[in-house]
C-alpha positions as CSV (number, residue, x, y, z in Angstrom):
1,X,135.9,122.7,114.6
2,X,134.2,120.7,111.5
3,X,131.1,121.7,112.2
4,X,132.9,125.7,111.5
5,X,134.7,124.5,108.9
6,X,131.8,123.0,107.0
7,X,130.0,126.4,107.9
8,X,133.1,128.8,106.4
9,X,133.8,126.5,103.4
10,X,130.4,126.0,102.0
11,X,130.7,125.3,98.4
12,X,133.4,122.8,99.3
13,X,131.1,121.2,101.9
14,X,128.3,121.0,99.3
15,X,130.3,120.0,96.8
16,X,130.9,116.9,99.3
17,X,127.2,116.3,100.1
18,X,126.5,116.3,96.6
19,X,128.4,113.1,95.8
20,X,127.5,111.4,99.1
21,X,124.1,112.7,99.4
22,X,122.3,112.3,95.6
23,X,123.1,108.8,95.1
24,X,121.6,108.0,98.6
25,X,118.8,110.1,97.7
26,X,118.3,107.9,94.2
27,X,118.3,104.9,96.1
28,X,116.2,105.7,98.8
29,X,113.7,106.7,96.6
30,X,113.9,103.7,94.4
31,X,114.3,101.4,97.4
32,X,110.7,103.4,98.8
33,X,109.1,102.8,95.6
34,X,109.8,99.4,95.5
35,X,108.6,98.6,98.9
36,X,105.4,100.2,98.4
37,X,104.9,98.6,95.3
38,X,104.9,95.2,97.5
39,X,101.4,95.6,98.9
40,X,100.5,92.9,101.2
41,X,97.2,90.8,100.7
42,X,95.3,92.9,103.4
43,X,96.3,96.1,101.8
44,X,95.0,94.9,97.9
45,X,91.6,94.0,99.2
46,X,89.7,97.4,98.2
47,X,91.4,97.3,94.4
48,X,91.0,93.2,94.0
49,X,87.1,93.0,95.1
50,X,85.6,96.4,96.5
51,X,83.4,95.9,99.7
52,X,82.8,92.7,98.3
53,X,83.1,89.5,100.2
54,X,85.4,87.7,97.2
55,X,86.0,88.6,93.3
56,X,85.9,85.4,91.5
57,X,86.7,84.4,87.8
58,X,86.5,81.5,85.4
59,X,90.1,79.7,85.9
60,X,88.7,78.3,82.3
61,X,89.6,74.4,83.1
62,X,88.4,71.6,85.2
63,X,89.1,71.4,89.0
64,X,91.8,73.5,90.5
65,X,93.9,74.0,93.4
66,X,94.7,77.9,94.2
67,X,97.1,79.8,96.2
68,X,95.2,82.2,99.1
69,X,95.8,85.3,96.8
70,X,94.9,83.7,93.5
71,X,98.1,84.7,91.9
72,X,99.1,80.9,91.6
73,X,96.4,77.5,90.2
74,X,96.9,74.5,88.8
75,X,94.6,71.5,87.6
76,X,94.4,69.1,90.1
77,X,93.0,65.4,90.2
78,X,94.4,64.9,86.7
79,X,92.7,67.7,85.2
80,X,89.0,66.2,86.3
81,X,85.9,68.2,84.6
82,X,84.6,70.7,86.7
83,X,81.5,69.6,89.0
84,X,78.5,70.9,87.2
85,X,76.0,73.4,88.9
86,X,72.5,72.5,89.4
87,X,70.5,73.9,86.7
88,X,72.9,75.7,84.4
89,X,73.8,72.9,81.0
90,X,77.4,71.7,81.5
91,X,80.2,73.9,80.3
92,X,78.4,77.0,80.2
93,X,79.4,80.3,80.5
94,X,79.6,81.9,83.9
95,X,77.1,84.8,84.8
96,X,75.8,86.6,87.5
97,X,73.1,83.7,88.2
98,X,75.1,81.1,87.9
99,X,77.5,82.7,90.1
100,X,75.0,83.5,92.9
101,X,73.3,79.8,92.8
102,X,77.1,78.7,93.8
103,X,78.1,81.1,96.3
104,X,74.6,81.7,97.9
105,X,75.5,85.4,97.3
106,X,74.5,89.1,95.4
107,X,76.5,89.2,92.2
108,X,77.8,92.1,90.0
109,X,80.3,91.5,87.1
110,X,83.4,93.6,86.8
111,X,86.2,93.2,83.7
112,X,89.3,94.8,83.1
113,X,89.6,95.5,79.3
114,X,91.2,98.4,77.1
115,X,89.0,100.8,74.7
116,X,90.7,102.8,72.0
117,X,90.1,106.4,71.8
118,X,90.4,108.9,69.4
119,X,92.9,112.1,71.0
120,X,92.7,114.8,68.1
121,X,95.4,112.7,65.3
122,X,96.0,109.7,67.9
123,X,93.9,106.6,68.5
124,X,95.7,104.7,71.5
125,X,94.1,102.1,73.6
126,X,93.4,102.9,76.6
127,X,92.9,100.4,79.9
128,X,89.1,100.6,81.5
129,X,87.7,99.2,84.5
130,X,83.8,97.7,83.6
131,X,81.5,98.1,86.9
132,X,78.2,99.5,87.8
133,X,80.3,101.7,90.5
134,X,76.8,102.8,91.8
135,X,76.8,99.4,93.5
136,X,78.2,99.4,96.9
137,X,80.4,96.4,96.1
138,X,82.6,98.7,94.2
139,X,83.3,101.1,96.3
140,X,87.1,100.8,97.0
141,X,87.9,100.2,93.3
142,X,86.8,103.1,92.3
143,X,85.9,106.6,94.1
144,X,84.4,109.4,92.7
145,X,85.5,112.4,92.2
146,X,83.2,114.9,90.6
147,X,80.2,114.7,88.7
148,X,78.5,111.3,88.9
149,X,78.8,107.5,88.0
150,X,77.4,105.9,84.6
151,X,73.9,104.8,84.4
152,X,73.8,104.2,80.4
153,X,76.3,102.6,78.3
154,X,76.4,105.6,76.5
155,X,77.8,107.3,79.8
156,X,81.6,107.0,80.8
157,X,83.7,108.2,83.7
158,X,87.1,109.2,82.9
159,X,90.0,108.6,86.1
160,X,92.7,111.3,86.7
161,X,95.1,109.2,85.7
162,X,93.5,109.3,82.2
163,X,93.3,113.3,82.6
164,X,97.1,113.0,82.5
165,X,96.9,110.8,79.4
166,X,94.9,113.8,77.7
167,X,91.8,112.6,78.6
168,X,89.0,114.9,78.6
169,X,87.5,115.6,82.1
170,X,83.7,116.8,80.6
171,X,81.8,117.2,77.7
172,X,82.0,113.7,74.7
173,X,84.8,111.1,74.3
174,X,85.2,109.0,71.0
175,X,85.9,105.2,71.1
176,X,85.8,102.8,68.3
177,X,82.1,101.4,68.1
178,X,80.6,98.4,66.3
179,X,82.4,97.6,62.9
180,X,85.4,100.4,63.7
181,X,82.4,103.0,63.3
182,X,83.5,105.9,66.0
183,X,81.1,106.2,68.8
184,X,80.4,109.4,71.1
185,X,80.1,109.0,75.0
186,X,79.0,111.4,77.4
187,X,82.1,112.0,80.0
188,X,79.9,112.1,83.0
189,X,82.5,112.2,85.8
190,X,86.0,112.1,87.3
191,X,87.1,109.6,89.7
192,X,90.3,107.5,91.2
193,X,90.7,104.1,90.7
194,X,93.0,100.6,90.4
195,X,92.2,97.3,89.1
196,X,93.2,93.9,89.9
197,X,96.8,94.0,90.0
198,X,97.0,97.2,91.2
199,X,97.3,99.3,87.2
200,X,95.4,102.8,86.8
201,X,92.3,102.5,84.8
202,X,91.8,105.5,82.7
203,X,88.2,105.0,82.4
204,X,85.3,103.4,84.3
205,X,82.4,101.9,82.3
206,X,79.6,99.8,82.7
207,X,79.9,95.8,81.8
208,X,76.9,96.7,78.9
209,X,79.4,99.0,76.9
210,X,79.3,97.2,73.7
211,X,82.0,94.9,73.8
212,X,82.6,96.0,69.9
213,X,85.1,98.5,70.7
214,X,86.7,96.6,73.5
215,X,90.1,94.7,73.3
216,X,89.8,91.6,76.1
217,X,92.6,89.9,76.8
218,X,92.7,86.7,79.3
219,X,93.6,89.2,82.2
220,X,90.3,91.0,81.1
221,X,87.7,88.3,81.5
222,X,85.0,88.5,83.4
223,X,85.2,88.5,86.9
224,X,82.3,88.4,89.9
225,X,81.7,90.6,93.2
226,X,80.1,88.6,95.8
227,X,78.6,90.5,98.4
228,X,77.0,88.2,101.1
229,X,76.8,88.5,105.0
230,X,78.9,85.1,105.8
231,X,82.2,85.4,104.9
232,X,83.9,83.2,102.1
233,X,86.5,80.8,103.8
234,X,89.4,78.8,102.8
235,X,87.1,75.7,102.8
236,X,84.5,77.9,101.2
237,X,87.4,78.8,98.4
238,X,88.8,74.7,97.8
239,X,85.0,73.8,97.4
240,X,84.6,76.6,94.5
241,X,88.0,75.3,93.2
242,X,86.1,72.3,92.1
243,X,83.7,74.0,90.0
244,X,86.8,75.6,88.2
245,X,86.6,79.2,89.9
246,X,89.1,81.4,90.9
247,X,88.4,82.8,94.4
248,X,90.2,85.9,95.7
249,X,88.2,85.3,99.3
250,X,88.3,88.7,101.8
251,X,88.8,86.3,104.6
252,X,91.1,84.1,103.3
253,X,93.3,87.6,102.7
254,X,92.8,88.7,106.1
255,X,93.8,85.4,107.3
256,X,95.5,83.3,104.9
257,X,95.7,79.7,105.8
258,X,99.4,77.8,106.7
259,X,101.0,76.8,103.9
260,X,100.9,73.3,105.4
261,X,97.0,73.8,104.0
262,X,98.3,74.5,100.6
263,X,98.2,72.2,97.5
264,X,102.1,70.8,97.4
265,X,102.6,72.1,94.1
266,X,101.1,75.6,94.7
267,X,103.1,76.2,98.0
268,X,106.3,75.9,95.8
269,X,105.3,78.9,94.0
270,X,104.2,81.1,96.7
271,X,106.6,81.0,99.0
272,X,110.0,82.1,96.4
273,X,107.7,84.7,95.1
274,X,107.4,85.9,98.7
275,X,111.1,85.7,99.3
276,X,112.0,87.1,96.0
277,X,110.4,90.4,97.4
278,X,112.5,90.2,100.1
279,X,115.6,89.4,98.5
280,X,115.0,92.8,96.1
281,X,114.7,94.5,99.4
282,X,118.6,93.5,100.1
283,X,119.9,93.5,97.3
284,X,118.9,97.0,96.9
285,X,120.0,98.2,100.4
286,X,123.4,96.6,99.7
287,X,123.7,98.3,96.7
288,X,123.1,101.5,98.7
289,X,125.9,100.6,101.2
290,X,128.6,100.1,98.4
291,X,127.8,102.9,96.3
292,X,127.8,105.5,99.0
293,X,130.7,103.9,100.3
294,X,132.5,104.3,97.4
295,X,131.7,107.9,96.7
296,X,132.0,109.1,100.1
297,X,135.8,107.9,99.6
298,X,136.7,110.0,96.7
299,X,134.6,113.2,97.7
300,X,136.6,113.4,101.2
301,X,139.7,112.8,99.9
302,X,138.7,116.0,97.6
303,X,138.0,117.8,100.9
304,X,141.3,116.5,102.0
305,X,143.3,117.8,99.3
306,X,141.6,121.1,99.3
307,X,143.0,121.6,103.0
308,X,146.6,120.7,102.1
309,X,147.7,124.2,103.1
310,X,145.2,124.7,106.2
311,X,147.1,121.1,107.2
312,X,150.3,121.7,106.6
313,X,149.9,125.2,108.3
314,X,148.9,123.4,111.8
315,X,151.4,120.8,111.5
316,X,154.0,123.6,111.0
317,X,152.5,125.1,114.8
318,X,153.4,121.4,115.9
319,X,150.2,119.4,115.2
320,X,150.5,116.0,115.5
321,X,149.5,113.2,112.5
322,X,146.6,111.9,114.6
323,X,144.8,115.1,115.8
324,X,144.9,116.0,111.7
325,X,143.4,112.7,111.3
326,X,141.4,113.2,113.8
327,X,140.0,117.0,112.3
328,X,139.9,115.4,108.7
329,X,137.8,112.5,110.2
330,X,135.4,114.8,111.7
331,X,134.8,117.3,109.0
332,X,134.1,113.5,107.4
333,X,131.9,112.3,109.9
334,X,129.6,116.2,110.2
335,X,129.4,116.3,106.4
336,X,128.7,112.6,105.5
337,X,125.8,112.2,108.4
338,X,124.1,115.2,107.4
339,X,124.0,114.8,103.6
340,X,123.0,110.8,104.2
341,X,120.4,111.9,106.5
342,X,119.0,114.8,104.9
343,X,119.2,112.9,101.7
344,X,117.2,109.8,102.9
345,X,114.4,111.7,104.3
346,X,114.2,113.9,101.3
347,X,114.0,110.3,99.0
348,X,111.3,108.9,101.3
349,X,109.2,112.5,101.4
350,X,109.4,112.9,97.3
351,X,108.8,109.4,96.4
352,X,105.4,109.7,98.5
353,X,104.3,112.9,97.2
354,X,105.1,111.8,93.6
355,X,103.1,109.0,94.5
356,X,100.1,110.8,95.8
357,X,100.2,114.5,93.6
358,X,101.3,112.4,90.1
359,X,99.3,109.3,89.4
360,X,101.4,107.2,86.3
361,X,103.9,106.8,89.6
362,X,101.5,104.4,91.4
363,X,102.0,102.3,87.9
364,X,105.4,101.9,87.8
């Protein structure tokens, strides 16, 4: 009989699914963003270092101790000066070379950084990822698309997320040169892309762009890809530590060491961060719980009232109080299962195809 009754009543019944079903459907959604916004080490390797073996950077201080995804350093040994590298003067800056006589490795140099671009009356900045992408060792950062990757730093590759943006796809893009003079690139190709912590770049770019019309910040410095046969370990990783470098190791994401293995101070900041994910996750599915709860009471008791004359009609043919509680429960139970269910698979499905068909979603 509820299942009729839903069927012969229908505006009612929507009416009813309506204020159970969209809040469930809001908070699935949101509850299925956030989780796949929480991407575990394993699953960040191809944006953090490519097919390389590690991405390391310049922690710029003396000798360091990490956490296994390089999110967390401090200075260790009270903030001893890094051990020097044979050959290269103390203190220098870090290149490719210097890089390679360390890790025994092939180096490429990769940056995050932002360009400003002229759109018709607008100049906004907008976030690039610097890499020869014809190397190997980036592949997982970026893909391409169409067309082809840089090979002159006159040459640029503009993402789909920066199509969205109102960048163009083909012919010349203007960026502020040397001096604020505007400079012209070729737009060369289309790809896909993320950086480090997982952002869209709009553009991809070769590290010799003239940094003239680049804005660094400390997130944008310099990074290396190592690309070697061995893999880097965690011992690999603590030895480079000492030489002040940042190592986001392939292994050590695979198979990140106990935090028993962990600098003291370090391990304190990894694990909350790992159980602040987690207490999101239930905060947000209590949250769900209540509010549905609380709208699923007022929405029946409007299907209740709505009936008063169907009830009062069988009570009249000697219908007892519990068999009307009984068919009010059940109209309760048919409607508030189907517009829950219906509602959380339609949160899950929309959140993943905004994620894949519109690209600013992966950013949120």
């Amino acid at each position: 009989m509820p299942r009729r009754d839903a069927r012969r009543y229908k505006w009612r019944s929507a009416l009813i699914v309506a204020m159970v079903g969209l809040p469930v459907l809001l908070l699935t959604s949101g509850i299925t963003l956030l989780a796949t916004s929480d991407i575990s080490m394993a699953e960040s390797i191809p944006y953090v270092m490519g097919s390389a073996q590690a991405r390391i950077s310049d922690n710029g201080g003396g000798r360091m101790a990490q956490s296994p995804d390089g999110r967390s350093s401090r200075s260790t040994q009270g903030g001893a000066p890094a051990l020097a590298v044979p050959g290269f003067a103390v203190g220098s800056a870090w290149t490719t070379d210097k890089v390679q006589k360390v890790t025994d490795g092939r180096v490429i140099q990769t940056s995050n950084a932002t360009m400003r671009v002229t759109l018709g009356d607008r100049r906004p900045f907008m976030p690039v990822l610097r890499i020869d992408a014809r190397d190997p060792l980036a592949r997982g950062m970026t893909d391409l698309v169409s067309g082809r990757w840089a090979s002159t730093p006159s040459e640029i590759v503009v993402t789909e997320a920066g199509i969205t943006k109102g960048l163009p796809s083909g012919g010349t893009l203007t960026i502020a040169g040397p001096g604020g003079k505007s400079r012209r690139l070729t737009v060369v190709g289309v790809a896909t892309g993320l950086t480090e912590y997982g952002q869209l770049p709009f553009l991809v770019a070769l590290p010799a762009l003239d940094t003239a019309g680049l804005d660094q910040t400390e997130s944008g410095a310099p990074a290396f890809l190592v690309g070697r046969t061995a893999p880097l370990t965690w011992s690999d990783v603590r030895r480079m530590n000492n030489y002040g470098l940042l190592v986001q190791s392939r292994q050590v994401f695979l198979n990140p060491p106990p935090v028993t293995e962990l600098d003291s101070k370090v391990a304190q900041t990894v694990v909350p961060y790992q159980n602040g994910n987690d207490l999101v996750l239930l905060i947000a599915a209590i949250g769900l719980f209540i509010e549905t709860t609380l709208l699923a009471g007022p929405a029946f008791a409007v299907s209740a009232a709505r009936q008063r004359r169907s009830l009062a009609l069988a009570a009249s043919n000697g219908a007892e109080a519990r068999q009307l509680r009984r068919y009010v429960l059940g109209q309760a139970v048919v409607l508030g299962f189907v517009s829950a269910a219906v509602t959380v698979v339609a949160g899950v499905l929309l959140t993943f195809a905004g994620l894949t068909w519109w690209p600013p979603l992966r950013d949120v």
